[in-house]
C-alpha positions in Angstrom: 0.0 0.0 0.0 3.0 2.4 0.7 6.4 2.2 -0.9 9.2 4.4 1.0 12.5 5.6 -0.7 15.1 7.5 2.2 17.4 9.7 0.4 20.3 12.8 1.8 22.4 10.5 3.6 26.2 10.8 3.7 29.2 11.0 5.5 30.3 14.4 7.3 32.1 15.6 10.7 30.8 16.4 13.8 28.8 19.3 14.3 27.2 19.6 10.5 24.1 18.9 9.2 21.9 16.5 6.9 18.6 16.6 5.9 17.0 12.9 4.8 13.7 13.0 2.7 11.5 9.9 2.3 9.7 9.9 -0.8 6.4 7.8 -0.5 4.4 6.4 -3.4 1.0 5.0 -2.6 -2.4 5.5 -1.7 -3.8 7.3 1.7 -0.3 8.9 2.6 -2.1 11.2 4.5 -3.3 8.7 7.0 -0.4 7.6 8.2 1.9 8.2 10.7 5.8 8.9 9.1 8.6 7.3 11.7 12.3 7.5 11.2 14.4 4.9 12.7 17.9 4.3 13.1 20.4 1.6 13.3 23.9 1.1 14.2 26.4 -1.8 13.2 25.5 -4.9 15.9 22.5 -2.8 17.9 18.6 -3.1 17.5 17.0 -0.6 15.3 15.3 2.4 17.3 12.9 4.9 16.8 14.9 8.5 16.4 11.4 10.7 15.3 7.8 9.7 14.3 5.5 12.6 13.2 1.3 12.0 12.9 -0.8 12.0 10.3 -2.0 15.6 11.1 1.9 16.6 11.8 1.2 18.0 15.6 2.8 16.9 18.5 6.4 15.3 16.6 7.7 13.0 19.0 11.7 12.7 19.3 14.1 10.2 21.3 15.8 12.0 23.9 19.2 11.9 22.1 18.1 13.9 19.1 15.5 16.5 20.8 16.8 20.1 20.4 19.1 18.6 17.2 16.6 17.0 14.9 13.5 18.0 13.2 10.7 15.3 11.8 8.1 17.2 9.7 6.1 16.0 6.7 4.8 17.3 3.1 1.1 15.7 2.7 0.7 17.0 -0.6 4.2 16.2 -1.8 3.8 12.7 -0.3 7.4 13.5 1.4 8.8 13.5 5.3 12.4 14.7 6.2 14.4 14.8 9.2 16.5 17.6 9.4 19.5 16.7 11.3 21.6 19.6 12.9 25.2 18.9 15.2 25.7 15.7 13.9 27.6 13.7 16.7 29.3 10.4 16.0 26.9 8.3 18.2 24.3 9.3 15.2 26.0 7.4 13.0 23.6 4.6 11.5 21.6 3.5 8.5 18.6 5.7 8.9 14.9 4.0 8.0 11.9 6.0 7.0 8.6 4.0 8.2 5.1 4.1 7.9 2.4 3.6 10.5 -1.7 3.1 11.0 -1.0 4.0 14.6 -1.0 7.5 16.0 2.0 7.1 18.4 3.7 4.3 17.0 7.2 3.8 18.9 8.1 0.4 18.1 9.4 -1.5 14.5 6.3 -3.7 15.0 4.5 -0.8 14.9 5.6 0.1 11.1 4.4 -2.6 8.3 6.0 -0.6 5.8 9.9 0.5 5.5 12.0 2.1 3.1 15.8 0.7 2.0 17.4 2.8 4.6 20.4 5.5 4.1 23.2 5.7 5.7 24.5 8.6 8.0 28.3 8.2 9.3 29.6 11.2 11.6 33.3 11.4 11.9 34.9 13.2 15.1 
């Protein structure tokens, strides 16, 4: 029902930015809620950002809030995550997800997943 493909990921130092997109193809992009996740060589995947359907109320992991920004595009079927003072420890292939729920915090939560990018902060 919903294709996802990430895209802005690269390698840069500490302290710079990124800004990922996730294109969505699909029907009823609207009604769902847009989740980015992250993961790191040998660790689980977590959730970094999800933002609603109606784009209030963005929730953030505590290790990103203040630095990262989730927001979404309904009518260019299109979320980002802005991604200000990059720190190694962010350093990850970075998922864009899609959810039925409203406050969807865990992978099982997102039935549909795009290819990933990947994001590597030097020091």
């Amino acid at each position: 029902q919903v294709q996802l493909v990430e895209s802005g990921g690269g390698l840069v130092q500490a302290g710079s930015s990124l800004r990922l997109s996730c294109a969505a193809s699909g029907r009823a992009f609207s009604a769902y809620s847009m989740g980015w996740f992250r993961q790191a060589p040998a660790k689980e995947r977590d959730l970094v950002a999800y933002i609603a359907w109606t784009g209030l109320s963005p929730y953030y992991t505590d290790s990103v809030k203040g630095r990262f920004i989730v927001s979404r595009d309904n009518a260019k079927n299109t979320v980002y995550l802005q991604m200000n003072d990059l720190k190694p420890d962010d350093t990850a292939v970075y998922y864009c997800a899609a959810s039925g729920l409203g406050a969807p915090r865990r992978v099982s939560d997102y039935p549909y997943w795009g290819q990933g990018t990947q994001v590597t902060v030097s020091s």
